[in-house]
N, C-alpha and C positions, 0 to 999 in steps of 0.2 A: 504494500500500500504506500503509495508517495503519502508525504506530507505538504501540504499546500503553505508555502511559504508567502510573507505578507507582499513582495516585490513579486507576486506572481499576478501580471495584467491582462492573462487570458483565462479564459472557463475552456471547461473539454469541447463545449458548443461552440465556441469562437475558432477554437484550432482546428475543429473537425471544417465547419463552413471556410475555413481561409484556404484549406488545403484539397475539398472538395472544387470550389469555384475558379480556384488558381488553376487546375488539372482542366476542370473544362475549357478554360481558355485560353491555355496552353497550347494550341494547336491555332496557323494562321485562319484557317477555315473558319472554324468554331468562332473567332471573334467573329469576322465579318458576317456571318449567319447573325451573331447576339447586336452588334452594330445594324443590320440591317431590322432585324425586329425590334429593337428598341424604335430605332427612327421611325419605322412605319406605327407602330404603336402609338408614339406623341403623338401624330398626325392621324390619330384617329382613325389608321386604317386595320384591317384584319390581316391576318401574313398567313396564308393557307401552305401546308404540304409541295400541292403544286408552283405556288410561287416562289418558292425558295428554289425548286429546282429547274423553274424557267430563268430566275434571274442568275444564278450560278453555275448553273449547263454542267453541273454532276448528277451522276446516275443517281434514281430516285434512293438505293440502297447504300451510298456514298453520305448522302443526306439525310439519309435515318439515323445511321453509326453515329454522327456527328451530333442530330438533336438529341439523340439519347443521353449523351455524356454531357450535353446544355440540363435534360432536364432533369437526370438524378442526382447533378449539382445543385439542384433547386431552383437555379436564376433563370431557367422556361420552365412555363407551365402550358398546357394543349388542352381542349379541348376538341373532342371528335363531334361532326358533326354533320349526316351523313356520311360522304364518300371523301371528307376531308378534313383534318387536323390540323385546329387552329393554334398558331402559339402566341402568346403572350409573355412578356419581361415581367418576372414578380419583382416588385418594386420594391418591397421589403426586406425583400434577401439581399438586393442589391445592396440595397440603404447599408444593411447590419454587415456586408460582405467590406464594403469602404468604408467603414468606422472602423473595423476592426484590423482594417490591413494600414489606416491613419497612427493604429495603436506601436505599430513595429515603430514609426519613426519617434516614439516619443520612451523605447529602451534604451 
């Protein structure tokens, strides 16, 4: 059992989400896919399945691999709806993902 020392500025949630969300966007793809739904999102539009792989011209199964590791990182979340899977940027993971990686410069 560790002992939690008073200089410790992360919880196991913080370390797990910094090192989950970093791994997803660790690859160039994976940003430009979270860059690309994030901006359609502001703008109020929907980012279907289909439109990530019209606007990136990777095979549809190139572009699963990729959203899966967006969304068991937390920072997408999809909804199916019919014959199409919408995703959305959780804005709260993000939030708590940049608070927490703010924390490393302040060791």
């Amino acid at each position: 059992m560790r002992i939690r020392r008073e200089n410790d500025i992360f919880d196991a949630e913080e370390i797990r989400l910094i090192s989950a969300a970093s791994d997803a966007l660790s690859h160039p793809l994976r940003v430009e896919l979270f860059r690309y739904i994030y901006t359609e999102n502001i703008a109020r539009r929907q980012v279907c399945n289909k439109d990530l792989v019209q606007e990136f011209e990777y095979s549809q199964s190139t572009i699963s691999q990729h959203m899966r590791k967006l969304l068991v990182s937390g920072l997408v979340e999809s909804r199916k709806k019919e014959s199409c899977t919408f995703y959305y940027v959780n804005l709260g993971t993000l939030g708590r993902y940049l608070n927490s990686v703010k924390k490393l410069n302040s060791v």
